[in-house]
One Martini backbone bead per residue (centre of mass of N, CA, C, O) as a GRO file, in nm:
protein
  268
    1UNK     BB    1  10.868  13.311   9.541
    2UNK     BB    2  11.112  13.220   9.382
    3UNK     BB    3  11.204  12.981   9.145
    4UNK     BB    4  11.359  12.694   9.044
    5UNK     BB    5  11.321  12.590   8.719
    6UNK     BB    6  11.451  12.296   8.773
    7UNK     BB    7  11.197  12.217   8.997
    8UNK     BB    8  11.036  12.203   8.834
    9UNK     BB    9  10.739  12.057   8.689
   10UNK     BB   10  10.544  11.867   8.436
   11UNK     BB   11  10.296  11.743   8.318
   12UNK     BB   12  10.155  11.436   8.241
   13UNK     BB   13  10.046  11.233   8.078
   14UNK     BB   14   9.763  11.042   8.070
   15UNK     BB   15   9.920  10.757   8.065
   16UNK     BB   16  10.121  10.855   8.346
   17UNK     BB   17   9.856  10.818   8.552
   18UNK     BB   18   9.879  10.593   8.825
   19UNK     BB   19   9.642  10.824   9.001
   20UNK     BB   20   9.278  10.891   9.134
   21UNK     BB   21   9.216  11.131   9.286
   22UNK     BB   22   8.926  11.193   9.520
   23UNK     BB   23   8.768  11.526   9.601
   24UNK     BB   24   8.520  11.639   9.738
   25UNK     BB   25   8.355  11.994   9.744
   26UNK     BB   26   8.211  12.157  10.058
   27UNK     BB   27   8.253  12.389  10.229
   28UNK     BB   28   8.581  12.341  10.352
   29UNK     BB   29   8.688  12.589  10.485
   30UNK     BB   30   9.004  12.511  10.654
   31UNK     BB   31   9.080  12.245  10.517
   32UNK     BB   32   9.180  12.235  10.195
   33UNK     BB   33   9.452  12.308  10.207
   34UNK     BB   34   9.558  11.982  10.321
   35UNK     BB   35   9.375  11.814  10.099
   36UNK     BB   36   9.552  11.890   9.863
   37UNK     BB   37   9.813  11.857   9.916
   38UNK     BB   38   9.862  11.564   9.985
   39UNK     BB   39   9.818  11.463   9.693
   40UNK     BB   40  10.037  11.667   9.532
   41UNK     BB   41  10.315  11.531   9.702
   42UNK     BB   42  10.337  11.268   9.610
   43UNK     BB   43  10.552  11.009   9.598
   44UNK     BB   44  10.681  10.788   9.341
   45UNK     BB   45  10.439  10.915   9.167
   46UNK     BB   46  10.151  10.977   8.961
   47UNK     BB   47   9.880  11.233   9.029
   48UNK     BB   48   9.534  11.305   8.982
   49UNK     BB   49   9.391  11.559   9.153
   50UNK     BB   50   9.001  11.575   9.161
   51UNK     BB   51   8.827  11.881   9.250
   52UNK     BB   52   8.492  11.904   9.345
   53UNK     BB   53   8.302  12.183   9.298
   54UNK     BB   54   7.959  12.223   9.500
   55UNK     BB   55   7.934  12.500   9.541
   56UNK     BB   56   8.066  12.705   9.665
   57UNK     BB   57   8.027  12.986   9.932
   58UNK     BB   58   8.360  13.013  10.114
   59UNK     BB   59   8.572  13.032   9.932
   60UNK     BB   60   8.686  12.734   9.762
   61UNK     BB   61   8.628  12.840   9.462
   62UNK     BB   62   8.893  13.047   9.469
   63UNK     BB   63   9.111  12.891   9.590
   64UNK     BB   64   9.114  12.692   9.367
   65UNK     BB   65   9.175  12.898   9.131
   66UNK     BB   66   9.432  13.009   9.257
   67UNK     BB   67   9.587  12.729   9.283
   68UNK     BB   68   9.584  12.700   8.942
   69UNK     BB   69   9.701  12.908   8.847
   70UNK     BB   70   9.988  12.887   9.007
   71UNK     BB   71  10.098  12.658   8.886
   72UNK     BB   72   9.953  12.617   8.605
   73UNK     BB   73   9.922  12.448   8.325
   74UNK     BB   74  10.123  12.234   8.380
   75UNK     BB   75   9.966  12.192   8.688
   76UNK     BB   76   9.647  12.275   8.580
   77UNK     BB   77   9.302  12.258   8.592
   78UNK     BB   78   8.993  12.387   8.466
   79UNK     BB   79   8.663  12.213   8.421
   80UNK     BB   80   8.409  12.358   8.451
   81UNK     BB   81   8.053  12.312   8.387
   82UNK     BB   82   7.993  12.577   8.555
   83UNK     BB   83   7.867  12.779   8.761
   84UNK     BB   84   8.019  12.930   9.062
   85UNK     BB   85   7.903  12.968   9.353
   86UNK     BB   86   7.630  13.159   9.334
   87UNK     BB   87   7.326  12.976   9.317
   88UNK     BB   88   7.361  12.669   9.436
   89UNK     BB   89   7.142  12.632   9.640
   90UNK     BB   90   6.866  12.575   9.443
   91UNK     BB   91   6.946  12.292   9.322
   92UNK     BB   92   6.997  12.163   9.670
   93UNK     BB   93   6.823  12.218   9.973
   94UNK     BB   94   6.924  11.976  10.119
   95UNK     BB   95   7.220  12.075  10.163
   96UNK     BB   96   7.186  12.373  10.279
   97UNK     BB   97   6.931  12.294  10.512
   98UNK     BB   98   6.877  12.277  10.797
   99UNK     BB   99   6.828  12.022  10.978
  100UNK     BB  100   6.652  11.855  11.236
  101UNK     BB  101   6.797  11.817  11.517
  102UNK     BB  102   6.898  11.488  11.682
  103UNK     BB  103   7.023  11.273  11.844
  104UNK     BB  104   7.057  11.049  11.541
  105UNK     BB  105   7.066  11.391  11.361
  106UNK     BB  106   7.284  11.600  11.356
  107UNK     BB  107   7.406  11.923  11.302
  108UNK     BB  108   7.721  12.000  11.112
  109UNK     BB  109   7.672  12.297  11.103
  110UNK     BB  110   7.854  12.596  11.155
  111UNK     BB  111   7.550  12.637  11.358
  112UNK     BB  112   7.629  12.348  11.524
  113UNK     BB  113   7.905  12.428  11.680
  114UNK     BB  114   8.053  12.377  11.896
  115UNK     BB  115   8.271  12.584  12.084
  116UNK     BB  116   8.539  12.435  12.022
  117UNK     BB  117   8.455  12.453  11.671
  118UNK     BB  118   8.444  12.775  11.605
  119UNK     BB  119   8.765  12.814  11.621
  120UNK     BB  120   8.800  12.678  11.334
  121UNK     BB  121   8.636  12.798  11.146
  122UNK     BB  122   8.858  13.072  11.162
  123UNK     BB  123   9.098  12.955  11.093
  124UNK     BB  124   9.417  13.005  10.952
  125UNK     BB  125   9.471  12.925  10.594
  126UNK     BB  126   9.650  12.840  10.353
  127UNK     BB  127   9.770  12.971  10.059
  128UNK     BB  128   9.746  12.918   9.757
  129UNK     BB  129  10.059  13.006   9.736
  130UNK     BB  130  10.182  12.845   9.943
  131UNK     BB  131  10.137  12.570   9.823
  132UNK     BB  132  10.240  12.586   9.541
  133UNK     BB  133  10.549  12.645   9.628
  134UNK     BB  134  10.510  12.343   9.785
  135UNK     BB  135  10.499  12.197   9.529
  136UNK     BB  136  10.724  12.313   9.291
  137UNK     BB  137  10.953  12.228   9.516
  138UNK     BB  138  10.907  11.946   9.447
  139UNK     BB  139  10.895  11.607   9.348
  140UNK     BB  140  10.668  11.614   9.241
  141UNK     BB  141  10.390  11.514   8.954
  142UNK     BB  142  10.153  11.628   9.022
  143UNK     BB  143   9.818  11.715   8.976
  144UNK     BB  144   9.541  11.950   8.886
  145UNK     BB  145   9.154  11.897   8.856
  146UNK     BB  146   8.888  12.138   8.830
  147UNK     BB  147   8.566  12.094   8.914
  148UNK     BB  148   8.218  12.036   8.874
  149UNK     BB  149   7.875  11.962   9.049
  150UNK     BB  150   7.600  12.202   9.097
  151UNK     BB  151   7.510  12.092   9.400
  152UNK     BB  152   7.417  11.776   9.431
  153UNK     BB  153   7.634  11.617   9.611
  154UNK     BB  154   7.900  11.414   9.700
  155UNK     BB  155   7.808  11.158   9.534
  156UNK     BB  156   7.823  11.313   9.254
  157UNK     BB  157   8.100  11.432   9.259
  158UNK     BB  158   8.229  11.153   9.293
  159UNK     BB  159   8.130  11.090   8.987
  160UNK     BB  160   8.254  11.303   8.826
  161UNK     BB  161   8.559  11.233   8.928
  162UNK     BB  162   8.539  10.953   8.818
  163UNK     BB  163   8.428  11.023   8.506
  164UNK     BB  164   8.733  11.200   8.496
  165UNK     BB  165   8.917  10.923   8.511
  166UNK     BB  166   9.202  10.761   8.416
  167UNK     BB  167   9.314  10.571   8.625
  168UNK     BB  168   9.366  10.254   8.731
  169UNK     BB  169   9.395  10.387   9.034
  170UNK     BB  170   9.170  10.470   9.321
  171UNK     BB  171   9.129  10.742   9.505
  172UNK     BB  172   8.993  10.881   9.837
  173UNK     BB  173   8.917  11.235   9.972
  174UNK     BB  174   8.877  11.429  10.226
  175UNK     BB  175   8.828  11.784  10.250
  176UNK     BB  176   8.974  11.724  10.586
  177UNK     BB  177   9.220  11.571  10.491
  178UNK     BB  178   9.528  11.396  10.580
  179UNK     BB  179   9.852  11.324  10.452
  180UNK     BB  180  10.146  11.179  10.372
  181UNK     BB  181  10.395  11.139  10.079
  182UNK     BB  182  10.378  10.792  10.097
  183UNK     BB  183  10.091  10.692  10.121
  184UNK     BB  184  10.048  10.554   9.814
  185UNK     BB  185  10.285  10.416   9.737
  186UNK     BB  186  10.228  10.179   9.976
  187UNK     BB  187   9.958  10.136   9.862
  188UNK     BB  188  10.017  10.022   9.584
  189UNK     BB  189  10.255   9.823   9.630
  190UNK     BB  190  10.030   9.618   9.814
  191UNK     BB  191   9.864   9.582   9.576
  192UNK     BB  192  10.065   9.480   9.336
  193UNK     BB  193  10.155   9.279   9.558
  194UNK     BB  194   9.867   9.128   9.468
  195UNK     BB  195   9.478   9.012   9.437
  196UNK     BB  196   9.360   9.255   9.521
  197UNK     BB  197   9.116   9.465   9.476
  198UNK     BB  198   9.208   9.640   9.777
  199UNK     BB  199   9.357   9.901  10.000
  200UNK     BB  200   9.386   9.991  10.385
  201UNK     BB  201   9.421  10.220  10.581
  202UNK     BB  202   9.453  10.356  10.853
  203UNK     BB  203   9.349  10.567  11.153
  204UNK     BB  204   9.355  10.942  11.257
  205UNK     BB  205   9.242  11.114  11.463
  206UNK     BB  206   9.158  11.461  11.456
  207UNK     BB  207   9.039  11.714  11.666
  208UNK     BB  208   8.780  11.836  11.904
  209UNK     BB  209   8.520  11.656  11.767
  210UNK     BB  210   8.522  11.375  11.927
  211UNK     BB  211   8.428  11.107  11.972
  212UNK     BB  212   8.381  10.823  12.103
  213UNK     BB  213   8.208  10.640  11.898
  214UNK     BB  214   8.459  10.716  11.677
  215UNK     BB  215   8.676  10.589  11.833
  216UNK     BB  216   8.559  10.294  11.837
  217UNK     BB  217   8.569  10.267  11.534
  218UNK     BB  218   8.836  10.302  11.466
  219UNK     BB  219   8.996  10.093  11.646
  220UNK     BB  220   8.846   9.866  11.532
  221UNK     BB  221   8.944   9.879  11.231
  222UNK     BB  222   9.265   9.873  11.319
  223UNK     BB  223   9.208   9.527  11.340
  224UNK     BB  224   9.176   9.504  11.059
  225UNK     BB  225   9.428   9.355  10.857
  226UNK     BB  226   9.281   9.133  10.674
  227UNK     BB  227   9.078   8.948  10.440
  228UNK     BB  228   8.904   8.823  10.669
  229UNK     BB  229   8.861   9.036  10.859
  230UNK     BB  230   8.683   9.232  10.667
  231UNK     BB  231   8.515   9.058  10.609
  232UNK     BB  232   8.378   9.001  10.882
  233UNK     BB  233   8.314   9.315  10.940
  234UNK     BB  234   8.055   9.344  10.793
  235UNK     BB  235   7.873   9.217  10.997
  236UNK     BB  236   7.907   9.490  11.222
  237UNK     BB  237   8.072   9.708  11.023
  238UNK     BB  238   8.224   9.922  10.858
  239UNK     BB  239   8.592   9.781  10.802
  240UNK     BB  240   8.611  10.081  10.613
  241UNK     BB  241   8.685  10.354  10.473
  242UNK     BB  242   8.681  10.482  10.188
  243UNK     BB  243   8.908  10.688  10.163
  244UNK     BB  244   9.138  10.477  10.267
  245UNK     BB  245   9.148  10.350   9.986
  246UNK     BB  246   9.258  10.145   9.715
  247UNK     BB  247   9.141  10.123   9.378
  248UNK     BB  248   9.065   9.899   9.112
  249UNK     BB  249   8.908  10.022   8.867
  250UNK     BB  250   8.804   9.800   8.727
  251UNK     BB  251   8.700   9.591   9.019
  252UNK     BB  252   8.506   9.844   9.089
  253UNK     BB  253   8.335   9.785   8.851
  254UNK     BB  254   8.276   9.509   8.789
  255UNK     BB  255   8.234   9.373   9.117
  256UNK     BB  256   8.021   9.567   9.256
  257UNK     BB  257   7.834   9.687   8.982
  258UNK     BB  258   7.867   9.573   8.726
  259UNK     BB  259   7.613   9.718   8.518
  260UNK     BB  260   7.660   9.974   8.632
  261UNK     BB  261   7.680  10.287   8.632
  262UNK     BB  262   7.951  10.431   8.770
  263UNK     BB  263   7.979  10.458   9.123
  264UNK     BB  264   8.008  10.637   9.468
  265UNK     BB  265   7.752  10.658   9.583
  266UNK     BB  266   7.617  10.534   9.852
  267UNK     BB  267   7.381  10.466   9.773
  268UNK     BB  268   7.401  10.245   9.554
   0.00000   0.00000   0.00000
């Protein structure tokens, strides 16, 4: 499909990047082209979307290869740290191996998924010219900055693309997750007319493999609107995801790490 040059967009230098999305992908297809248009979609505002592939295996790492010509130079660079795709299983047996799955820890992997979402599991996925042609004819000036983590697991990915963050505001996508193209924008405006470190929108969950366990807490998560209501939730369960939220870079290194080497590892 051809574009009008007119339509294109062209990448931002770097101190005009309003926010970084961070998003680990570990063999993520067919979930992962719906996770990266939608921070590249995003209207009035500029995203860097930093994509760290975790050594995926399922062709996620072509896919993103592939997304990243598509869009061009202007709007896309691969910044890989080391080979990915084949190989990358040795580094962490941790992260490929399936654990022995019991009542308390399931295992979540394509061999032990439910019968009703093994069809999903190979369900076509937009094509990379697909993405590219539908980023590039909109009004968005986002860009992708495709990254690599050698294997280490979704925490060490997720420092990765902090550690290389330019924007002043934090967002994090899960490689399954999709939203609307306005939604950083307006949680952006409610952040900045705050002194608040961080906020977070609510949760729609989708798919076939809902538990009730995960719908009653996201549930109860979506009833917690103020920051009081948020303050007393962690007292009963974690009162919001944190992919759902954006956040104040100085005080997310400043405030919650102190003077630790910043990371989003959960471990830490």
């Amino acid at each position: 499909v051809a574009l009008d040059p007119k339509r294109q967009r062209t990448a931002p230098p770097a101190d005009a990047v309003d926010i970084s999305v961070l998003c680990p992908c570990k063999n993520a297809l067919p979930w992962l082209p719906a996770a990266v248009r939608a921070p590249l979609l995003q209207l009035g505002l500029v995203c860097e979307v930093l994509v760290v592939d975790d050594w995926s295996t399922d062709g996620s790492s072509a896919w993103l290869d592939e997304l990243a010509a598509a869009l061009g130079p202007a709007r896309a660079s691969v910044e890989r740290t080391g080979p990915s795709g084949e190989g990358g299983e040795a580094l962490n047996l941790a992260v490929v191996v399936p654990r022995r799955p019991t009542a308390a820890t399931p295992n979540f992997g394509a061999e032990a998924a439910p019968a009703s979402d093994r069809a999903a599991l190979v369900e076509p996925h937009a094509s990379a010219a697909e993405v590219a042609v539908e980023v590039l004819a909109s009004e968005s000036k986002c860009v992708l900055r495709v990254l690599s983590n050698r294997g280490h697991g979704q925490g060490a990915a997720l420092q990765t693309a902090l550690d290389a963050s330019r924007a002043p505001l934090i967002a994090h996508i899960e490689a399954d997750d999709d939203y609307g193209p306005l939604r950083i924008m307006r949680m952006r405006e409610a952040l900045l007319g705050s002194m608040a470190d961080a906020v977070f929108s609510a949760v729609e969950l989708t798919g076939t493999n809902v538990t009730a366990g995960m719908t009653s807490y996201v549930q109860w998560q979506n009833t917690l609107l103020t920051a009081e209501e948020l303050a007393g939730g962690r007292f009963v369960e974690l009162p919001s995801l944190h992919q759902t939220g954006l956040y104040r870079s100085v005080n997310l290194l400043r405030r919650y790490l102190c003077d630790l080497p910043r990371s989003l590892d959960p471990s830490v």
